[in-house]
N, C-alpha and C positions, 0 to 999 in steps of 0.2 A: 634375163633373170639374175638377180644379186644374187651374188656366189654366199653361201652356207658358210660359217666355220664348223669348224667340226662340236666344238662345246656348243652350238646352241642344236644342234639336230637332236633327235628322237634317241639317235644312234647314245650318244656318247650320255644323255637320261639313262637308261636302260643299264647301261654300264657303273653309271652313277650308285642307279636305286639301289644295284646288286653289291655295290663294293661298300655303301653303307650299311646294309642289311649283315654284310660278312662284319665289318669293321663295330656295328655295333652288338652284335650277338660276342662278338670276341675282346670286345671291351668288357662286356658285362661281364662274360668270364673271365678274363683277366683279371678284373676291380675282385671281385668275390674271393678269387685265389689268391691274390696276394695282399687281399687283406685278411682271408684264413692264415696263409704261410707265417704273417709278421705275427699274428697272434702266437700262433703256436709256438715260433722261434722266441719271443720275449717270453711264453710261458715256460719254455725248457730253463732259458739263461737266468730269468729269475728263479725257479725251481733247484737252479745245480747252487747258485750263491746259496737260498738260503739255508739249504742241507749244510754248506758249508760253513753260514754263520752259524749255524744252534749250535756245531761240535764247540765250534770256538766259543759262544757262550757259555759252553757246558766247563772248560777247562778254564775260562775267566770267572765263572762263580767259582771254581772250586778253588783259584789263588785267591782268590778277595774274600773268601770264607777262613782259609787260611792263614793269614795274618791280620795281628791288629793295628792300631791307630801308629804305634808304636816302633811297627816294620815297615811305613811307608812308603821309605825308600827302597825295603826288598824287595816289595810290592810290584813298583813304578820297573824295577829292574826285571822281572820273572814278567810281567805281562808286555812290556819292550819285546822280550824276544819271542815272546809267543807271538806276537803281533808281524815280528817282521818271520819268521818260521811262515804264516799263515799267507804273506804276501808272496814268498820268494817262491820263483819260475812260472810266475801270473803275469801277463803285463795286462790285465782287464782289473785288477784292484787299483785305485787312486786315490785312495787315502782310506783309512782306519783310524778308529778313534775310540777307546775306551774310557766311559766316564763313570764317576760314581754318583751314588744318591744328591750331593750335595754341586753336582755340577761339575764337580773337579777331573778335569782330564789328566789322568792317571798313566797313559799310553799313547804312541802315536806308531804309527806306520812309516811316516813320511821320514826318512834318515835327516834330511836336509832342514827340518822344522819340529827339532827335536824341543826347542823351548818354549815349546806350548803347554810342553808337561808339568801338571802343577800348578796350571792358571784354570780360571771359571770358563765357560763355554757357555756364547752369550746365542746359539744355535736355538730357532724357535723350535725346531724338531725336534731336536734333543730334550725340552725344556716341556713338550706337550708328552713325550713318551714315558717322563719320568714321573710327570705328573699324575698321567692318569692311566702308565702302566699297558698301554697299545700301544703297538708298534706303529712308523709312520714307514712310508716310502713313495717317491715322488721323483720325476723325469726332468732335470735342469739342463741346458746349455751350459760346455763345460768354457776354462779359459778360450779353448782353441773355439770360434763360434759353429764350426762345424761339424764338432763333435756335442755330442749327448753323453749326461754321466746320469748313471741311476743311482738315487740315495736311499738308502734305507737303513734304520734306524729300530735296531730288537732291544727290548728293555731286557735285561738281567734280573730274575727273580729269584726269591729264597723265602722259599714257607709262606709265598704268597704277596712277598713286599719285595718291593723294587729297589734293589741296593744298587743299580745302574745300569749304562745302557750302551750297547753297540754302534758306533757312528762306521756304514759302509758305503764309501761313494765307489761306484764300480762303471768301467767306460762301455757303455750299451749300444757304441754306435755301431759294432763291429756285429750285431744282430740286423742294423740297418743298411750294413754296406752288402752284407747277404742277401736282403731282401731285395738291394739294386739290381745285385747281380744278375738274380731270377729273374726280376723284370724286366732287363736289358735282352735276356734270351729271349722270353717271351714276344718283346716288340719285334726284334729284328725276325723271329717265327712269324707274327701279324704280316708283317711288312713283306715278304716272301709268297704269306698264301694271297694278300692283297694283289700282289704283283701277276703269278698264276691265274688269281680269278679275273682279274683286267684284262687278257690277255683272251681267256675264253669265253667272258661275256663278251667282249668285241665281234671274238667267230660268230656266237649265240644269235648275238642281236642284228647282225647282217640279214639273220635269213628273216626276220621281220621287217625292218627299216627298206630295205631293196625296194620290194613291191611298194611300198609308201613312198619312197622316192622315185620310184616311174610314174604315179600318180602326182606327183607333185608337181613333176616337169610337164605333163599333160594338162594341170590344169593354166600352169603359165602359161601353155602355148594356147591354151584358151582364151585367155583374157589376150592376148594379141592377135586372137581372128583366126588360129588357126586349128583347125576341126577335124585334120585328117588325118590324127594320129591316134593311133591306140597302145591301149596300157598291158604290156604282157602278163599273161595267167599262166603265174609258177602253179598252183595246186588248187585244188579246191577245199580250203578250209576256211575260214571267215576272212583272211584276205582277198583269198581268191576270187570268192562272192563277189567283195567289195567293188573290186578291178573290170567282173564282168559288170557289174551295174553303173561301174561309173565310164565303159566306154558305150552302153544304151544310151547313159544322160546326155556323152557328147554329141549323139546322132541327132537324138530329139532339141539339142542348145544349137544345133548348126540351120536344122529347118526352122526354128523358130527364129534364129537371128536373120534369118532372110527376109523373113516376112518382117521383121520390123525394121529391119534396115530400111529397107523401103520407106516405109512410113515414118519415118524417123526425118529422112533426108528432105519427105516432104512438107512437115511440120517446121524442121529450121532452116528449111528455105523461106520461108511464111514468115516466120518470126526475126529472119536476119534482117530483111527488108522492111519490118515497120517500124515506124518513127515511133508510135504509140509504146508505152510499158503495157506487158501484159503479166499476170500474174495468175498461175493456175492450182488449186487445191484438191486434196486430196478429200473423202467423204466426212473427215474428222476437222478439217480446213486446216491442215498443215499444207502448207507451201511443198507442191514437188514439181514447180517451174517456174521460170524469170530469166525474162529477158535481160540484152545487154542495155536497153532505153530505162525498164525499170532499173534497173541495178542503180544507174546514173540519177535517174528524178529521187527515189530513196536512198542514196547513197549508201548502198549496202551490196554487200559483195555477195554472189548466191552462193558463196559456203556458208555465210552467216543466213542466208534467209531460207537454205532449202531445211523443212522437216520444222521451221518456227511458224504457230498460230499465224493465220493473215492478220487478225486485228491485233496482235503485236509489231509484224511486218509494216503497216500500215500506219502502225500510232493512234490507231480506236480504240482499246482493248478498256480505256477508262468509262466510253460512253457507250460501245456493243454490243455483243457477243456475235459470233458467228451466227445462230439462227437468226440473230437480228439483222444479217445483214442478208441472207438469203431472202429474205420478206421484203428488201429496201426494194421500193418502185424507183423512186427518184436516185439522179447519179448521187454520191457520197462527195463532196467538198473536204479537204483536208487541208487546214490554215499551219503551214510549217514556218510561215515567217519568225523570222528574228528580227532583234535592235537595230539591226544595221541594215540585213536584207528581206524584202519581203518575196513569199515563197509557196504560191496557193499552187494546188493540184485538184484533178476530179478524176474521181475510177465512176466505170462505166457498168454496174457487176452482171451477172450473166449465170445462173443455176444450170449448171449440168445436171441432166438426168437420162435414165435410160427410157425404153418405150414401156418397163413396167411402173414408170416415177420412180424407180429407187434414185437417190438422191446421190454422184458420185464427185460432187465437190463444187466451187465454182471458179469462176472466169474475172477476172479483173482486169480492165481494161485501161491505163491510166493516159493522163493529162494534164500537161502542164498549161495550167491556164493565169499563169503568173500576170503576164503582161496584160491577157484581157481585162483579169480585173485590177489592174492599176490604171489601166486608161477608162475603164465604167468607174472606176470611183474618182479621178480625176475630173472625169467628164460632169459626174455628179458635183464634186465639190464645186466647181468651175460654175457649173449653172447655178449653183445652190447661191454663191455668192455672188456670179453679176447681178442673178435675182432681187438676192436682197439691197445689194447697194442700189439699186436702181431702182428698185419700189421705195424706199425711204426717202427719196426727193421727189416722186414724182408723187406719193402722198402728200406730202407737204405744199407741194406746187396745188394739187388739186383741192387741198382745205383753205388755202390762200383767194385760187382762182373763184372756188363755192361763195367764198367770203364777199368776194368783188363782183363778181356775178346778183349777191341776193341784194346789194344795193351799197357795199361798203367804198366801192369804187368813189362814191360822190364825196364822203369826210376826205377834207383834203389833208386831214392829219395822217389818217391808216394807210391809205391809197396810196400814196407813196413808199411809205415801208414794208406793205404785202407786195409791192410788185419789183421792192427791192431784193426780197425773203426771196421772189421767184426767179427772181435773174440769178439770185446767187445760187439758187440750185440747179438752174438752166447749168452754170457756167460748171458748179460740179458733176455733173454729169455728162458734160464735154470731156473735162480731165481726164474723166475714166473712160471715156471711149476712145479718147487719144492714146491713154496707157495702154488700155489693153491691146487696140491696133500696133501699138509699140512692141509689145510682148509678144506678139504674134509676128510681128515681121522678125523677132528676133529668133524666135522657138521653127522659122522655117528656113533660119541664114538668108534670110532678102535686106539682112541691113551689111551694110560696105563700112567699114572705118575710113576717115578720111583722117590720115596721119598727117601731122606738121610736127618739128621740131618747135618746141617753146623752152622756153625760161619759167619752170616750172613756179619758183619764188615769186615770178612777179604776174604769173596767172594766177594763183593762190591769194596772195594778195589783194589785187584786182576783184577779186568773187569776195572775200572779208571785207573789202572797202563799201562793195555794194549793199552788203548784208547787216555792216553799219551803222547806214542809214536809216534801217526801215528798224533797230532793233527795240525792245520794249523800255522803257525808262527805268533808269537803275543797273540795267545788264550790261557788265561789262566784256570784252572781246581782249582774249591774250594771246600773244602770237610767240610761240617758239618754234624757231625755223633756222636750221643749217645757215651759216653765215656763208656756204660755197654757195656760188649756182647750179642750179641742177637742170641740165639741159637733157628733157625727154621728149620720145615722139609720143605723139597721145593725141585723138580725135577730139579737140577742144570743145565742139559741142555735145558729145557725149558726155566726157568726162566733168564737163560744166554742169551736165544737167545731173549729176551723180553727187556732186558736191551740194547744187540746190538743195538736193533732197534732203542729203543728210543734215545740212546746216540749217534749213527750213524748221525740220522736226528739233535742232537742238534749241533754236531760237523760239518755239511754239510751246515746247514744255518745261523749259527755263522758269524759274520762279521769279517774281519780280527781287531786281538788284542780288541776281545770281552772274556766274561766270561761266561764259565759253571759253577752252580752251583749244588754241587751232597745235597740233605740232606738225613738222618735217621732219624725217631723219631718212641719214643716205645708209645703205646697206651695201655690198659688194656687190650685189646685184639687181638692187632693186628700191628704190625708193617705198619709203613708209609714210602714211596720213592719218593722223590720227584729230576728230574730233568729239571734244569732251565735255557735259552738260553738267549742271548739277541740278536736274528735274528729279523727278521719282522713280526715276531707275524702272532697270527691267530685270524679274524673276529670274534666280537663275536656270530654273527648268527651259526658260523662252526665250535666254539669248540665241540658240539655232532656230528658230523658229521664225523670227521676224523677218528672216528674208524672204520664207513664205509668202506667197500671193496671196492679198484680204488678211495676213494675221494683225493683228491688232492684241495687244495689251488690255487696254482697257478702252476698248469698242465703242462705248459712252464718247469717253471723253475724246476719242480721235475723230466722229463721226460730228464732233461738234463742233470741232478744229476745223472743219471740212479735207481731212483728210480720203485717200482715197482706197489706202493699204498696198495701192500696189509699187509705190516710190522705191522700196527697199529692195523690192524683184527687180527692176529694172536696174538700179544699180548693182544689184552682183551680176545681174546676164552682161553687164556694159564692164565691168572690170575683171569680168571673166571671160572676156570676147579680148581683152588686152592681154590678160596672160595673166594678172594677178589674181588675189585673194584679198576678200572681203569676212569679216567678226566684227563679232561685239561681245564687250566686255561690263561688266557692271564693278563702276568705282568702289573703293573701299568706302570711303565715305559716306558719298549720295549721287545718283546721277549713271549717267552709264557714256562710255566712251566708242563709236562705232571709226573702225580703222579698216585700211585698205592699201595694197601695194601696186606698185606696174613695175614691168622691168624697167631695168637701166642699165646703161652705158658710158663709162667715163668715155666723152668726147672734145678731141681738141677743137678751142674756138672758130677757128677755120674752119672746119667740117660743117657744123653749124650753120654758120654763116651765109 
């Protein structure tokens, strides 16, 4: 059993819910008080100022009533001292400011900026109070950023006009360091009762969590098979219930695992030992079995397939449904093949049902029948083409022979070119029963290589000399070939009859006064052949194609050729029984180039020899 921490248990929740439920009942109260406390404290501090700005307004109207235009400087001097009298043994005033109607600051508080006195006050508070005879006041950051000044600004009236006005910046932070203070008791108070109730929600919740954790260890020992424990009954109140019923469930989970133990072991005894996939569903046709054969022909792991649709499991789900597939008489065919590999299957399906018909899923029995049908359809293509190759000459023989037979034989003009028509199809229809006997001895390994060392240059040559001779008028033959010798072992009559072929078909569909090109070239390990036509080329979809048995290009025109399709198979099974590789490439130009390797060996003369 993975060991618990303690934060994720039942236990250390319980303790959680309780110290949130404390923490935010005592938030709530805290936010509400100390935001009552701050209220009330900023309404005393502004209440004690402003009683004690009206007095001093009261004694600034009555000097600025006082004198005229005339005493300005008595003025400036009798409201100076009033002003610093009003400040001294305060350290919560920070600056005072006395101005008259016309803006002119008359008075200052500040000793150290005393020549302010006398100048206009360019102050927008000052300038709306005097205007329109309301007082302002507003909460600024002071120089120091930590501190808060409150400003407030009383107009000075007389008979209802505003002859000027009170500038009082006062430091208000000292209402805010108060309301710290509170707070700081208050948390460290949270933080204390937080601590006490953690302490006995822990005790609390023991006597819950226990019983749930002897039931928890009992059911791990469950899922490991083991049934012979039971869960202690602290009390009878809805745990306790719980404990009694859940050590019944273990009685009734310990007989019922017998019984299917059993049955269990006899089922994946069955299923370890067949080669077959099987695949079995539930009444909804969700997958809730597969074997390890299925898992492999589907390539699907049974975490992924237990609980998914079989006609998703399967890859029908496009052409299906489940009911449709309970109704299928015949097996199911399932075409997985890809580009490269081909990849057939057949399920076998099988409806489970009870002896009322109730319907409880079905049975899928699979098969990989890849191979079969590549050798039915081989088998197929194979006949389909000796077939036709072989009817199309021996029609022609038989409308030749009809011909000679109904009395054509006697014109000594025809008679001789029908019975030349038939010999030449006699002798094409040799070719092809010699090729394919070829094919066949090679498709069962009864053919042997008879290796000789040669001088590659001048068997190459040799086959080009011959080829020559017989070439169409105008075609000419170019030879580029390694000026080394190239000493390799190689079954001269095979590889003679591999060169035939190729050089046969570049010389048959060469155009009149086209070029063949022959090349050699030596590799590190392997000698290259390349030859090169400029006929009508071949699609590039069909350059893997042609070494295909019977492919043909253009069917017509190689059937006329008297070719037989199978030249090209037999040269890759013959250069592929040597170790090399055989392609074709289609020129840029025109024409196509068919090339092929063998191995080699750089060999001293001597050896050779």
């Amino acid at each position: 059993m993975r060991r618990m921490k303690f934060f994720q248990s039942v236990q250390f929740r319980f303790v959680m819910i309780y110290l949130l439920l404390i923490l935010v009942a005592m938030q709530v109260i805290g936010a509400y008080f100390v935001r009552e406390l701050q209220d009330q404290l900023e309404k005393n501090f502004k209440t004690a100022i402003t009683n004690s700005v009206n007095l001093l307004e009261y004694n600034v109207r009555e000097e600025m009533l006082k004198y005229t235009n005339d005493d300005q400087t008595k003025l400036e001097s009798d409201i100076q001292s009033m002003l610093l009298d009003f400040v001294r043994g305060s350290n919560d005033f920070e600056n005072v400011l006395v101005v008259d109607d016309k803006l002119k600051i008359i008075g200052t508080s500040d000793v150290d900026n005393q020549g302010i006195v006398g100048q206009v006050s360019t102050n927008k508070m000052i300038k709306n109070t005097i205007n329109s005879g309301n007082g302002e006041n507003k909460i600024f950051m002071g120089k120091n950023p930590k501190r808060q000044i409150w400003v407030d600004v009383t107009p000075i009236t007389s008979k209802g006009e505003v002859i000027g006005a009170i500038y009082l910046a006062t430091d208000i932070e000292s209402v805010y360091e108060q309301v710290d203070s509170i707070t700081s008791i208050f948390i460290t108070g949270t933080l204390l009762a937080m601590i006490i109730t953690a302490i006995l929600g822990i005790l609390l919740s023991r006597t819950i969590t226990k019983p749930i954790t002897d039931m928890k260890r009992q059911a791990f020992a469950m899922a490991r098979g083991n049934y012979t424990r039971k869960v202690k009954v602290y009390g009878m109140d809805e745990i306790g219930q719980l404990a009694e019923s859940f050590n019944a469930l273990t009685k009734r989970v310990q007989e019922a695992q017998a019984m299917t133990e059993g049955e269990r072991r006899k089922l994946s005894s069955v299923l370890s030992y067949m080669t077959d996939g099987v695949i079995a569903t539930d009444r909804r046709g969700k997958v809730i079995l597969i074997n390890s054969p299925a898992e492999k022909m589907l390539k699907m792991a049974h975490e992924s397939a237990n609980g998914k649709p079989i006609i998703d499991v399967l890859g029908v789900a496009d052409d299906y449904s489940f009911d449709d597939l309970m109704e299928l008489e015949e097996p199911l065919t399932m075409d997985r093949s890809t580009f490269e590999e081909p990849y057939v299957l057949r399920a076998n399906l099988s409806v489970i049902q009870r002896e009322t018909g109730f319907v409880n899923g079905i049975i899928a029995v699979l098969h990989d029948i890849t191979d079969q049908e590549k050798v039915d359809q081989e088998r197929r293509d194979f006949v389909s083409n000796v077939s036709h190759e072989l009817r199309t000459p021996l029609t022609s023989m038989r409308s030749y022979l009809e011909a000679l037979s109904d009395g054509a034989w006697r014109d000594e003009e025809i008679a001789p070119r029908f019975l030349e028509v038939t010999q030449s199809e006699t002798e094409r229809m040799i070719r092809l029963v010699n090729d394919l006997l070829k094919l066949s001895r090679m498709d069962s390994g009864r053919t042997n290589l008879d290796k000789n060392f040669v001088n590659f240059n001048d068997f190459f040559n040799h086959i080009i000399d011959r080829f020559e001779m017989m070439k169409k008028d105008g075609t000419t033959f170019k030879r580029q070939f390694t000026r080394e010798p190239v000493i390799i072992e190689i079954d001269e009559d095979k590889i003679m009859q591999v060169m035939d072929n190729i050089i046969s078909n570049a010389n048959k569909y060469s155009p009149d006064g086209g070029r063949i090109t022959f090349y050699l070239r030596k590799r590190e390990d392997a000698i290259e052949v390349s030859i090169s036509d400029e006929g009508m080329g071949i699609p590039e979809e069909d350059l893997t194609k042609v070494f295909d048995r019977f492919f043909r290009v253009d069917k017509a025109r190689s059937r006329e050729m008297g070719g037989t399709g199978l030249g090209l198979a037999i040269a890759r099974d013959v250069i592929t029984a040597h170790g090399g590789e055989i392609w074709a490439e289609r020129n840029r130009g025109k024409g196509t180039t068919i090339s092929f390797t063998l191995p080699y060996n750089d060999l001293p003369e001597d050896d050779w020899e």
